[in-house]
PDB file of N, CA, C and O in Angstrom:
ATOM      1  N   UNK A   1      31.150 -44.315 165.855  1.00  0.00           N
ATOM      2  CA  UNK A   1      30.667 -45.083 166.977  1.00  0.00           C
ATOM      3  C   UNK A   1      30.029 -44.122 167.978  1.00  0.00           C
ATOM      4  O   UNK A   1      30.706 -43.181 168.394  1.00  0.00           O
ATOM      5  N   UNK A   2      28.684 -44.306 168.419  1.00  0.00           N
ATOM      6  CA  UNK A   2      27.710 -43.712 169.288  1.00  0.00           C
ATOM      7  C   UNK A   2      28.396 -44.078 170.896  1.00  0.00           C
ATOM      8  O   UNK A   2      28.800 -45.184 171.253  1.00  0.00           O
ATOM      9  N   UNK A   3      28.388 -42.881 171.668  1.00  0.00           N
ATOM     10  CA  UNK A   3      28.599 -43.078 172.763  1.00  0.00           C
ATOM     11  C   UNK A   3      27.538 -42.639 174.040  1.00  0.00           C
ATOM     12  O   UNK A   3      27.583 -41.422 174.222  1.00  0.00           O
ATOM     13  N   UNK A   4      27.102 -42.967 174.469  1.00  0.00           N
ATOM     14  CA  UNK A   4      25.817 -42.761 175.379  1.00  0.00           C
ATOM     15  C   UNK A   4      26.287 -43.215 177.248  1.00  0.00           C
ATOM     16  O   UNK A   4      27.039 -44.122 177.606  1.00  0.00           O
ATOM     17  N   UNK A   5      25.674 -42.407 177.961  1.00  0.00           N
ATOM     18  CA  UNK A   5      25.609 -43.095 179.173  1.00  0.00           C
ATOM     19  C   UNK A   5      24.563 -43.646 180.036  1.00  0.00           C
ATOM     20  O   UNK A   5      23.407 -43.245 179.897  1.00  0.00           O
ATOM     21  N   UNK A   6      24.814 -44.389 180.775  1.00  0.00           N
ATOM     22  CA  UNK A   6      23.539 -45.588 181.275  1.00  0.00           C
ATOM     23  C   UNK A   6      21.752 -45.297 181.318  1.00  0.00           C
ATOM     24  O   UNK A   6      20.737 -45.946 181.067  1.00  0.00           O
ATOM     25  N   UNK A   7      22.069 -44.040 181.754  1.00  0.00           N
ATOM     26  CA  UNK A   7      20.126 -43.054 182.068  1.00  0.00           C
ATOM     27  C   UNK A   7      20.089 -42.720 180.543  1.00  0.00           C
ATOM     28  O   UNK A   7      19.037 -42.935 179.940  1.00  0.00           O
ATOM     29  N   UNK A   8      21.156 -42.215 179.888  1.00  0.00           N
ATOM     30  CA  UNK A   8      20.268 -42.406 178.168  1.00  0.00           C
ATOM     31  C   UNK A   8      20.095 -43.351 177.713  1.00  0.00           C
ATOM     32  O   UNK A   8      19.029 -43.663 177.183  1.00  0.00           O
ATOM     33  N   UNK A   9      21.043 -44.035 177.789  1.00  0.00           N
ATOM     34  CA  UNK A   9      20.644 -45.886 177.172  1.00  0.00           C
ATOM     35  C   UNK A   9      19.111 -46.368 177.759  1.00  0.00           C
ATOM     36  O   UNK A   9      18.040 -46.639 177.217  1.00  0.00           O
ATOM     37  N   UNK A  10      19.500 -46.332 178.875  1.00  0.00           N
ATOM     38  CA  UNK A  10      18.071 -46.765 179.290  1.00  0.00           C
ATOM     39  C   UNK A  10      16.652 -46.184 179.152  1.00  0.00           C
ATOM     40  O   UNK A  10      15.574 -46.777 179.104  1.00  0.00           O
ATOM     41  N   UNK A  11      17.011 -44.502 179.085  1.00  0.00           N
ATOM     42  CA  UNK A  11      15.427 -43.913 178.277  1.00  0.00           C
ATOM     43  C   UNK A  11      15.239 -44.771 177.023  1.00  0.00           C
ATOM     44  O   UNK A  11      14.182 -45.371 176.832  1.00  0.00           O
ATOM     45  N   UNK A  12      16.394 -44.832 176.066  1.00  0.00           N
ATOM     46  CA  UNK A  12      16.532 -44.771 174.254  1.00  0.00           C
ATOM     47  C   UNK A  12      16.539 -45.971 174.473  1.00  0.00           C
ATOM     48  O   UNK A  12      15.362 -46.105 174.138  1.00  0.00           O
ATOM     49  N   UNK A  13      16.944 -47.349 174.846  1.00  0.00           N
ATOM     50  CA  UNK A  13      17.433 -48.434 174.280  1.00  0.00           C
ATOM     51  C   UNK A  13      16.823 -48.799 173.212  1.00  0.00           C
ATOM     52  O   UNK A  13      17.536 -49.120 172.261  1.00  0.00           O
ATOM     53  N   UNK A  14      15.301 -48.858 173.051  1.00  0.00           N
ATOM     54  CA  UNK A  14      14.767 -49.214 172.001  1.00  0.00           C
ATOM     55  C   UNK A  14      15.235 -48.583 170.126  1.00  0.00           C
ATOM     56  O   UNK A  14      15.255 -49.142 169.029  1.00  0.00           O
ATOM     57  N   UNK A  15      15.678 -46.551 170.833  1.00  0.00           N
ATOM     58  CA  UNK A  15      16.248 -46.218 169.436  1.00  0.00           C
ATOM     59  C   UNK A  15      17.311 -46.711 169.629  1.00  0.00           C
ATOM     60  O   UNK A  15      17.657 -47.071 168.504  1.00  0.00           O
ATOM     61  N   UNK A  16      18.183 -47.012 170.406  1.00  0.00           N
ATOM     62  CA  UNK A  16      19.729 -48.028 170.284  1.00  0.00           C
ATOM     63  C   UNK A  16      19.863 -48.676 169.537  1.00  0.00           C
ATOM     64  O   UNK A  16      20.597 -48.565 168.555  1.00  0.00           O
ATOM     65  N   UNK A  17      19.023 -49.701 169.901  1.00  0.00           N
ATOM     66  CA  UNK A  17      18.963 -50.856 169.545  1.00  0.00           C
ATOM     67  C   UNK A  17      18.310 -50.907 167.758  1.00  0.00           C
ATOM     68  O   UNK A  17      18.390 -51.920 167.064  1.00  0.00           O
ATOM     69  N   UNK A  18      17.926 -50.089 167.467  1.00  0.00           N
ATOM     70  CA  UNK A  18      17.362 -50.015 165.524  1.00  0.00           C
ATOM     71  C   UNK A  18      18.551 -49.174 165.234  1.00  0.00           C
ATOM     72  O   UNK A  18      19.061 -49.276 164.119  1.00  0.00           O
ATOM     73  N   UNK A  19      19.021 -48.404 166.055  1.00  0.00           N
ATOM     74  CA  UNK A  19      20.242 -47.724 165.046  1.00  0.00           C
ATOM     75  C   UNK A  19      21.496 -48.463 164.824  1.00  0.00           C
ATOM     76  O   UNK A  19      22.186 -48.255 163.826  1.00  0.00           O
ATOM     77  N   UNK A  20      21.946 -49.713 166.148  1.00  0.00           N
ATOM     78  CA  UNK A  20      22.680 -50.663 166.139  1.00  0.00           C
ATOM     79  C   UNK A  20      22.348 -51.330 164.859  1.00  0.00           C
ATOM     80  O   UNK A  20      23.009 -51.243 163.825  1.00  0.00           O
ATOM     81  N   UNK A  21      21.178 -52.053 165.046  1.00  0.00           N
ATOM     82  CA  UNK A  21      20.324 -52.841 164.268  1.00  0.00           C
ATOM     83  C   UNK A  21      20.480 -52.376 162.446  1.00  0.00           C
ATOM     84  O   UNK A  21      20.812 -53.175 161.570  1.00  0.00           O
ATOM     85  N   UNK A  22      20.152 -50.938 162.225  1.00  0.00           N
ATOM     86  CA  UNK A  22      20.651 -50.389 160.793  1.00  0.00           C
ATOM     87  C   UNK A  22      21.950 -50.070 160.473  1.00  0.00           C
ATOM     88  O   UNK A  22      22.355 -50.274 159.328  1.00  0.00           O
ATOM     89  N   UNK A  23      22.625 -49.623 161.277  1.00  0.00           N
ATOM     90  CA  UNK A  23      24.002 -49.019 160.566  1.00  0.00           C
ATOM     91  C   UNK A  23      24.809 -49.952 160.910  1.00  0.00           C
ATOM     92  O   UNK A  23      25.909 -49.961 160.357  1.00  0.00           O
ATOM     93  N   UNK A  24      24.431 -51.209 162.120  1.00  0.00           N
ATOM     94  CA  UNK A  24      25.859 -52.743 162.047  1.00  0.00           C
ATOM     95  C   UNK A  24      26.972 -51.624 163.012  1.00  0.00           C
ATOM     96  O   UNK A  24      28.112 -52.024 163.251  1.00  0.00           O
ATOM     97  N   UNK A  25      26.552 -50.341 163.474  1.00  0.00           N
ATOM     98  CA  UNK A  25      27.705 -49.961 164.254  1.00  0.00           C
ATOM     99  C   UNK A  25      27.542 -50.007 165.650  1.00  0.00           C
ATOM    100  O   UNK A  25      26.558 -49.359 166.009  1.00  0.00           O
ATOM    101  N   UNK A  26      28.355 -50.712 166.838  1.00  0.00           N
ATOM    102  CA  UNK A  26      28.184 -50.618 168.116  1.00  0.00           C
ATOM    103  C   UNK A  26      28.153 -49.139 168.707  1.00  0.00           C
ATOM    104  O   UNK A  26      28.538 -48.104 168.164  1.00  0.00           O
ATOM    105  N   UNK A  27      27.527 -49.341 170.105  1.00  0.00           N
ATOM    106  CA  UNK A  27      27.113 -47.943 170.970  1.00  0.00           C
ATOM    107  C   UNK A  27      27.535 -48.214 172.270  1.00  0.00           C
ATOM    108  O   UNK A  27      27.042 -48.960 173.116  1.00  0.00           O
ATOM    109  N   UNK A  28      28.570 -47.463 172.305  1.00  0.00           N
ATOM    110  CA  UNK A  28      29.599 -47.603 173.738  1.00  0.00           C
ATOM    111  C   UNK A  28      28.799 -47.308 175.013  1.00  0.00           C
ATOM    112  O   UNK A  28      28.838 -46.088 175.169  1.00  0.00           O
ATOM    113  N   UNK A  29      28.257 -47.751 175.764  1.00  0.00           N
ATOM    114  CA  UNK A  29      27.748 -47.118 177.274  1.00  0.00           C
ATOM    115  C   UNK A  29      28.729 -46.841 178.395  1.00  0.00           C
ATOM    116  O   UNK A  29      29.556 -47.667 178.783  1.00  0.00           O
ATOM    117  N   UNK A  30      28.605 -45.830 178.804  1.00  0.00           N
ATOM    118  CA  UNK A  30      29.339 -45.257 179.980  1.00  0.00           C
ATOM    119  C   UNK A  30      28.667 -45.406 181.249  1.00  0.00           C
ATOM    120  O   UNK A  30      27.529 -45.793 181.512  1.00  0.00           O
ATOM    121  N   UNK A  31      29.857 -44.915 182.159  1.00  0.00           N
ATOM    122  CA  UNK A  31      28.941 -44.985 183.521  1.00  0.00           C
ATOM    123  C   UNK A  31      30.351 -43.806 184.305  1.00  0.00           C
ATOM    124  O   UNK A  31      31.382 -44.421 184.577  1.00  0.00           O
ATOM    125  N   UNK A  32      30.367 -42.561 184.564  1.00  0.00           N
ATOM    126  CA  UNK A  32      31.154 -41.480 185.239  1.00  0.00           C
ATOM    127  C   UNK A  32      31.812 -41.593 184.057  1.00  0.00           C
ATOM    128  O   UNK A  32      32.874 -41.542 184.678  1.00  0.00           O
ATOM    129  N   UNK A  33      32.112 -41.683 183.111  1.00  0.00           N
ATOM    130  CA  UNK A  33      32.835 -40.829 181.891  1.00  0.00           C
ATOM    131  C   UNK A  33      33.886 -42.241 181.456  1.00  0.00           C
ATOM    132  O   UNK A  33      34.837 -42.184 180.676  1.00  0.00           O
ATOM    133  N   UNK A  34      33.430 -43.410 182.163  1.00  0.00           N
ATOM    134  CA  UNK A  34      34.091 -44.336 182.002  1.00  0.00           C
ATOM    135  C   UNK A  34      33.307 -45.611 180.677  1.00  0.00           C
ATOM    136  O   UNK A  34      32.077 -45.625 180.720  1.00  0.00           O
ATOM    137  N   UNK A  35      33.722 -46.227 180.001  1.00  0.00           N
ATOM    138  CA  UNK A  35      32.835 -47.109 179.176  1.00  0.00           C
ATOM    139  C   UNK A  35      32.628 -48.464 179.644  1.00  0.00           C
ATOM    140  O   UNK A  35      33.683 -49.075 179.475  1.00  0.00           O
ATOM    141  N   UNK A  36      31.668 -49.267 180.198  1.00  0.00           N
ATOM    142  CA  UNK A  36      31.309 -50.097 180.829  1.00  0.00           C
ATOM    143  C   UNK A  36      30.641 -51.069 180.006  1.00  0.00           C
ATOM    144  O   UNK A  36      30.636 -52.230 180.414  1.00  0.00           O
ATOM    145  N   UNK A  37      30.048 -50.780 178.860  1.00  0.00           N
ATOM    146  CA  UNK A  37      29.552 -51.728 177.997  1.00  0.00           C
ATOM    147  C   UNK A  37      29.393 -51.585 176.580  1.00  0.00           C
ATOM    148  O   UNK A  37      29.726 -50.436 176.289  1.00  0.00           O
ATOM    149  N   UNK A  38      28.976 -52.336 175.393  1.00  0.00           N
ATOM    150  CA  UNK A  38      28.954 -52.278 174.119  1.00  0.00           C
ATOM    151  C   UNK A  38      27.359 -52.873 173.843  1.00  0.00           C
ATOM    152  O   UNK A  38      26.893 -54.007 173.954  1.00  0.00           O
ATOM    153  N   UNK A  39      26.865 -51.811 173.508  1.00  0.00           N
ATOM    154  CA  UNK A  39      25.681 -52.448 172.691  1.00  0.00           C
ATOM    155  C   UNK A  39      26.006 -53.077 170.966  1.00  0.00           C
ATOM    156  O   UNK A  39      26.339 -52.226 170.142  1.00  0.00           O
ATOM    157  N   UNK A  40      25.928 -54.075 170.652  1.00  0.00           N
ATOM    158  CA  UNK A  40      26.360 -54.309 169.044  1.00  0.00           C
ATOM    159  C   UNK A  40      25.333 -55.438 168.285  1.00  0.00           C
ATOM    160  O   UNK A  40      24.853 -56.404 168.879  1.00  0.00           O
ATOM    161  N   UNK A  41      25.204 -55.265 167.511  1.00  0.00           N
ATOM    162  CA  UNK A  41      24.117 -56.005 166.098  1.00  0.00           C
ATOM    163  C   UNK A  41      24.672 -57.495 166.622  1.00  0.00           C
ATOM    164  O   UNK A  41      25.832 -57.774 166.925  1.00  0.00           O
ATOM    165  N   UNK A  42      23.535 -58.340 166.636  1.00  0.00           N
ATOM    166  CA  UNK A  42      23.776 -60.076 166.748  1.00  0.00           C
ATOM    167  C   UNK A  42      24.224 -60.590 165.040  1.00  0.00           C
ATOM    168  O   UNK A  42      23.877 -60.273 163.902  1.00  0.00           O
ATOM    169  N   UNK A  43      24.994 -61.359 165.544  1.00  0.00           N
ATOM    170  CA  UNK A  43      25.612 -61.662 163.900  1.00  0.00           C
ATOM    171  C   UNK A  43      25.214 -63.502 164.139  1.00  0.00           C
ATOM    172  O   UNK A  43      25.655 -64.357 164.907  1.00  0.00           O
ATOM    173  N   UNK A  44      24.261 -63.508 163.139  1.00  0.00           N
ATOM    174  CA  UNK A  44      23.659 -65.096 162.935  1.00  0.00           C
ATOM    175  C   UNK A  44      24.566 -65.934 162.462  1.00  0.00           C
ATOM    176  O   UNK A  44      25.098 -65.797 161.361  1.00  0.00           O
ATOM    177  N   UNK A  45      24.847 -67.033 163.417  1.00  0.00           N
ATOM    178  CA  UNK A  45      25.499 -68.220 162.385  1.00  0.00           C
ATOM    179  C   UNK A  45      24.879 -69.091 161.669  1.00  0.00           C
ATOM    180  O   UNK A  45      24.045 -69.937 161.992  1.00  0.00           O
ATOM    181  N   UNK A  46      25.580 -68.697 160.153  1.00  0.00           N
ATOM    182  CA  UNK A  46      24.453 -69.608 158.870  1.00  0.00           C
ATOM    183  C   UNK A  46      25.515 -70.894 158.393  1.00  0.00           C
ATOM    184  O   UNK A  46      25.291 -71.622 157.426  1.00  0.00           O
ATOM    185  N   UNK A  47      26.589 -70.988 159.197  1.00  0.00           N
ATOM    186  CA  UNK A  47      27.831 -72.084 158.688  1.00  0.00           C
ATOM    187  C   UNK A  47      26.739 -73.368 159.469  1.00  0.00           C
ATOM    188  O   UNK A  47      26.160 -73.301 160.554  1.00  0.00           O
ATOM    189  N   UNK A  48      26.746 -74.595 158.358  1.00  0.00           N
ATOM    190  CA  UNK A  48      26.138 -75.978 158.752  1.00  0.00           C
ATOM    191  C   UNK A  48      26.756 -76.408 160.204  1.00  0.00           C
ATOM    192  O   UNK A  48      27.865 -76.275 160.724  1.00  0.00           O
ATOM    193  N   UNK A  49      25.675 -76.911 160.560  1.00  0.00           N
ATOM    194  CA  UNK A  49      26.143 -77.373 162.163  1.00  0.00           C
ATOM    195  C   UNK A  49      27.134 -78.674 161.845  1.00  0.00           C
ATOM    196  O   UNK A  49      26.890 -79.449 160.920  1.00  0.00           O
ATOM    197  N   UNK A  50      28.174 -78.804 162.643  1.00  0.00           N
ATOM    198  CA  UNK A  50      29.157 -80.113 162.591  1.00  0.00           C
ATOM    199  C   UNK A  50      28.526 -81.285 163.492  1.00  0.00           C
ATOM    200  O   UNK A  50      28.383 -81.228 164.714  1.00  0.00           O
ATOM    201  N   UNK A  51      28.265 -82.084 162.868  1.00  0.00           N
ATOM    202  CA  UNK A  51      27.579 -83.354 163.768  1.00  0.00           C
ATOM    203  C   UNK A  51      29.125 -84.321 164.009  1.00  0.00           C
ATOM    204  O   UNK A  51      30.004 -84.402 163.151  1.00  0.00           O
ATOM    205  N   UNK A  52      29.175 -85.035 165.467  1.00  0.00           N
ATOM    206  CA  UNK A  52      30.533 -85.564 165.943  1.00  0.00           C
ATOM    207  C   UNK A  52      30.938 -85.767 167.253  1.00  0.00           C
ATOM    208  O   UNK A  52      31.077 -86.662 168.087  1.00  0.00           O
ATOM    209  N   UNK A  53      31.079 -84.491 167.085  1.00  0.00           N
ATOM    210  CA  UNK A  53      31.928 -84.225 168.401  1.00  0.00           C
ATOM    211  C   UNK A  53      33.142 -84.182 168.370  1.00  0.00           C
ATOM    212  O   UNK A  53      33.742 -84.444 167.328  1.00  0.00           O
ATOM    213  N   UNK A  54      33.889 -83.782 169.699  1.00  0.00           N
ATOM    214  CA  UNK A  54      35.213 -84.147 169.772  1.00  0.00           C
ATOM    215  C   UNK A  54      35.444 -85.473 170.259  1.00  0.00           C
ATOM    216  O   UNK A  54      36.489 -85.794 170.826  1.00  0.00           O
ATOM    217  N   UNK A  55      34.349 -86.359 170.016  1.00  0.00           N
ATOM    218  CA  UNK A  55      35.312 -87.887 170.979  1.00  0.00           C
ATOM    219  C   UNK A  55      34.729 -88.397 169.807  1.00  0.00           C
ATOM    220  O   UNK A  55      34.440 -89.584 169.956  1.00  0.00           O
ATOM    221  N   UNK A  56      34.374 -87.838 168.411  1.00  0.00           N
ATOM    222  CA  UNK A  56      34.028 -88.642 167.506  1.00  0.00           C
ATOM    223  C   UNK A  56      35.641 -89.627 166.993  1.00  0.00           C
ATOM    224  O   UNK A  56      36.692 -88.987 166.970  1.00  0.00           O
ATOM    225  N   UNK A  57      35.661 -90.934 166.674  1.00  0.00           N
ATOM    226  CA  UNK A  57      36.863 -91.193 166.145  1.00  0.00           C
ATOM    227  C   UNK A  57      37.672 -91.785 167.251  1.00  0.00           C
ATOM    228  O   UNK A  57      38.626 -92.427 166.811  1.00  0.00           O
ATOM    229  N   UNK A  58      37.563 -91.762 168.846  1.00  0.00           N
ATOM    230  CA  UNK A  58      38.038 -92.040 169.790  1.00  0.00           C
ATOM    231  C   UNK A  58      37.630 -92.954 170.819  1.00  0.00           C
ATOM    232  O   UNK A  58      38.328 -93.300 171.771  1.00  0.00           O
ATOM    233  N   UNK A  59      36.233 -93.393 170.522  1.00  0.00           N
ATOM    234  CA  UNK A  59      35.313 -94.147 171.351  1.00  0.00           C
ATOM    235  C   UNK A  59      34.683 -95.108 170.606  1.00  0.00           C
ATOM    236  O   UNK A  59      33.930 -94.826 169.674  1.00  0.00           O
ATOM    237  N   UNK A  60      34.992 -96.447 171.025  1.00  0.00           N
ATOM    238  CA  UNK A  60      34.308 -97.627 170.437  1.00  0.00           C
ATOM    239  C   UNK A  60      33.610 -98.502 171.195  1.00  0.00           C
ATOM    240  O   UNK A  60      33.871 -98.805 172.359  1.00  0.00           O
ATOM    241  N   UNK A  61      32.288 -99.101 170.207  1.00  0.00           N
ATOM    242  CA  UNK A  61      31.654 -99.556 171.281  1.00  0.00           C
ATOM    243  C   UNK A  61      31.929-101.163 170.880  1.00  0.00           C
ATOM    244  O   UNK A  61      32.235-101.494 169.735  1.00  0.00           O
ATOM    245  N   UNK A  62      31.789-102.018 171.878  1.00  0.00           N
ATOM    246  CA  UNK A  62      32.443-103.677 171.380  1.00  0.00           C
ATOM    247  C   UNK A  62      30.981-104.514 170.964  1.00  0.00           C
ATOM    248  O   UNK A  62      29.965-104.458 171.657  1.00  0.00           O
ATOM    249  N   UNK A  63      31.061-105.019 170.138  1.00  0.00           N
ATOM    250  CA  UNK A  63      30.215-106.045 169.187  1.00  0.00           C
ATOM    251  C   UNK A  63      29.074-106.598 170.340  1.00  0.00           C
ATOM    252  O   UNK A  63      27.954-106.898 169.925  1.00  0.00           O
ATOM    253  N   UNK A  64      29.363-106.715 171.686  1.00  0.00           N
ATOM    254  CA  UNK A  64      28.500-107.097 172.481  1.00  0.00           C
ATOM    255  C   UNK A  64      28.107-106.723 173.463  1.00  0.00           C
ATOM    256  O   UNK A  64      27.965-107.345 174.515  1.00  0.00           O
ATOM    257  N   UNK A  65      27.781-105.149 173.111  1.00  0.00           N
ATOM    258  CA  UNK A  65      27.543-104.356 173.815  1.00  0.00           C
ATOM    259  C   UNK A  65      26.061-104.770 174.887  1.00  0.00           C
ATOM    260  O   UNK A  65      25.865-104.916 176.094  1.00  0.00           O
ATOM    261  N   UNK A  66      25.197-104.843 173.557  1.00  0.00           N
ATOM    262  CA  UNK A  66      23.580-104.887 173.870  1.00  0.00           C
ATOM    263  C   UNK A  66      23.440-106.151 174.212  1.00  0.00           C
ATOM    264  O   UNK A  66      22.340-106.488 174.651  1.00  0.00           O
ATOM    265  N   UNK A  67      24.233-106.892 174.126  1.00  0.00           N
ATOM    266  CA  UNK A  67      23.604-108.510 174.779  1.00  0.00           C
ATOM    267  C   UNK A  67      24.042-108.398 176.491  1.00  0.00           C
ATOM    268  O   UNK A  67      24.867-107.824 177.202  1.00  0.00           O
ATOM    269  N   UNK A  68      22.958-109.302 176.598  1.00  0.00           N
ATOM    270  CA  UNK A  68      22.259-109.786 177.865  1.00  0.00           C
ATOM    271  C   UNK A  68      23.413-110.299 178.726  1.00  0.00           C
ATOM    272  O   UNK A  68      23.997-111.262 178.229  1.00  0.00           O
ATOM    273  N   UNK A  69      23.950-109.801 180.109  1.00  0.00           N
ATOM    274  CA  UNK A  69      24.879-110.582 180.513  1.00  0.00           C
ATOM    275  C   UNK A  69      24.261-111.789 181.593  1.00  0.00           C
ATOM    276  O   UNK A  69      24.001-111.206 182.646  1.00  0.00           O
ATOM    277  N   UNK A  70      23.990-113.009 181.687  1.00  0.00           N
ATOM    278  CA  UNK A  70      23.340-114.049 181.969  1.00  0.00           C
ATOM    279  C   UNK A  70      23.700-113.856 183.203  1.00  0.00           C
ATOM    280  O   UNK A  70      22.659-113.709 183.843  1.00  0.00           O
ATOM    281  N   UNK A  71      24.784-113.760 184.025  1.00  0.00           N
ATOM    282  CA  UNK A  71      24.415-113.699 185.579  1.00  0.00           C
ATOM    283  C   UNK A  71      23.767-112.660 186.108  1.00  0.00           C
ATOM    284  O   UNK A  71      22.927-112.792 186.999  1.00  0.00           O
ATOM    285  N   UNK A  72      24.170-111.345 185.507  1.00  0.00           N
ATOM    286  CA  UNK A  72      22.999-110.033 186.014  1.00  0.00           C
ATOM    287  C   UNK A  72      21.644-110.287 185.917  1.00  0.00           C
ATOM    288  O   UNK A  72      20.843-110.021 186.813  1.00  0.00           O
ATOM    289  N   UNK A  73      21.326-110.862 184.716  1.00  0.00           N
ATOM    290  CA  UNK A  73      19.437-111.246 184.676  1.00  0.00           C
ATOM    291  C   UNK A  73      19.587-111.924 185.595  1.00  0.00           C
ATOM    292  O   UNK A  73      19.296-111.484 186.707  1.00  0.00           O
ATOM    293  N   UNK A  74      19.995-112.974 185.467  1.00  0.00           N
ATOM    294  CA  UNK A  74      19.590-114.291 187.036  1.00  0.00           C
ATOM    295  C   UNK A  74      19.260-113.510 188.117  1.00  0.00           C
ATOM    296  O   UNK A  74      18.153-113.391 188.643  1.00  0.00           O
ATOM    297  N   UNK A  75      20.553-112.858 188.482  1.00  0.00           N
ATOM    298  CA  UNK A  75      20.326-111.636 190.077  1.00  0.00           C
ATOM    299  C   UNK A  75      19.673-110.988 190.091  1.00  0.00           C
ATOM    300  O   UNK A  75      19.467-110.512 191.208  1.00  0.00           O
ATOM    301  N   UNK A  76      18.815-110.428 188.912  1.00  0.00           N
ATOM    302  CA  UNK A  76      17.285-109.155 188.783  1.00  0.00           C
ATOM    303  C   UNK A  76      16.250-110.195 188.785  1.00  0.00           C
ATOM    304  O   UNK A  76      15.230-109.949 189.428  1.00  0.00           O
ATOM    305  N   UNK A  77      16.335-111.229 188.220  1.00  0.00           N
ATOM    306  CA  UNK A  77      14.736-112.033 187.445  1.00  0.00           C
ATOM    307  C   UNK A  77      14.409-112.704 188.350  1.00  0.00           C
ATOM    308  O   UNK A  77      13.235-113.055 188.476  1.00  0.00           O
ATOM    309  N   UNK A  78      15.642-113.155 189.460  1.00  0.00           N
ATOM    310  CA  UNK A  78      15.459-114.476 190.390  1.00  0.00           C
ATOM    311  C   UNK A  78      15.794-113.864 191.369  1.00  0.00           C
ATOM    312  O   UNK A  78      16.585-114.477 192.085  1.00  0.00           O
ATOM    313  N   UNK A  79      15.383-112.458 191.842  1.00  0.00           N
ATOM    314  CA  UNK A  79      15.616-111.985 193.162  1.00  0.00           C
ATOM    315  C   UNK A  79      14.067-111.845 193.774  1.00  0.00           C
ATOM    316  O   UNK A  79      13.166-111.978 192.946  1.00  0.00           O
ATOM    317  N   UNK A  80      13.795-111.661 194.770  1.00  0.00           N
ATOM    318  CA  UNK A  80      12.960-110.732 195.771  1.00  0.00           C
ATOM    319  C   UNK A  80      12.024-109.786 194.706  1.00  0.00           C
ATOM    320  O   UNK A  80      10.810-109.773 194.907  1.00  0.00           O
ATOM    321  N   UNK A  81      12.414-109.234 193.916  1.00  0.00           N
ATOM    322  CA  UNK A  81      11.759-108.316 193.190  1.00  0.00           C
ATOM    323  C   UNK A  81      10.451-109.230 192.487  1.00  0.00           C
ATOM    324  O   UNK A  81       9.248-109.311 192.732  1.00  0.00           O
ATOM    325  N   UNK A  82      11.281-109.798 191.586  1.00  0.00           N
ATOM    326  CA  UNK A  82      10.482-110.525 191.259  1.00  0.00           C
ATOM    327  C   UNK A  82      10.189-112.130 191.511  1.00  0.00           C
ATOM    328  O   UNK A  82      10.642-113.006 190.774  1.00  0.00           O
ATOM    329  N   UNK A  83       9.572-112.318 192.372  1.00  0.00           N
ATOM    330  CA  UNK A  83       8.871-113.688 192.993  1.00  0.00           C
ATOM    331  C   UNK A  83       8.652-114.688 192.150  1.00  0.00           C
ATOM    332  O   UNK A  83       8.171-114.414 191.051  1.00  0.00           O
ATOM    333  N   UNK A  84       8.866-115.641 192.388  1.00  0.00           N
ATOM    334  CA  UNK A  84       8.474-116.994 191.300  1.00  0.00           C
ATOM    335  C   UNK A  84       6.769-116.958 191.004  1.00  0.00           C
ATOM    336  O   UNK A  84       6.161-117.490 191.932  1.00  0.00           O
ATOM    337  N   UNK A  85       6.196-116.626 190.299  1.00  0.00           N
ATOM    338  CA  UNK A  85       4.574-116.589 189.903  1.00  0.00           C
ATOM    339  C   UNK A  85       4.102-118.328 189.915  1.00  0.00           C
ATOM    340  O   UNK A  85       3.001-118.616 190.385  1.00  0.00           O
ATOM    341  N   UNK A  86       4.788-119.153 189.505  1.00  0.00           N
ATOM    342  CA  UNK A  86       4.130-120.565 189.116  1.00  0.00           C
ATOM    343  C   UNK A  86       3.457-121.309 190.468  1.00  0.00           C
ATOM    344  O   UNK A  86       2.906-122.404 190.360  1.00  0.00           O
TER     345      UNK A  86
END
């Protein structure tokens, strides 16, 4: 494991970052002799995405959901908004 401190990281990052990148090994950054950060290789997730959720199985919707509730239209259709046209 490569150990570097912040003014070299920051000249090199670019060679950091390909030597991270080839050998899969992280590069410790310092700051006064102390280690403050980890440069390390991104590891891709190739596992299938889970479609769901967590409230899959827990939430139901009732048979009459999408129908029309007849006094709310009345109070939108037959208000002020919309004026009798005839």
């Amino acid at each position: 494991m490569q150990i570097t401190n912040i003014s070299e990281a920051k000249a090199s990052l670019s060679h950091l970052i390909k030597t991270v990148q080839e050998t899969g090994e992280p590069v410790i950054i310092g700051k006064a002799g102390e280690p403050v950060a980890v440069l390390s290789a991104y590891k891709k997730d190739t596992s299938p995405r889970q479609l769901g959720g967590s409230w899959e199985g827990k939430v139901k919707i009732s048979a009459d959901f999408d129908e029309i509730d007849k006094e709310i239209s009345d109070s939108f259709y037959n208000s002020s908004l919309f004026p009798d046209m005839s």
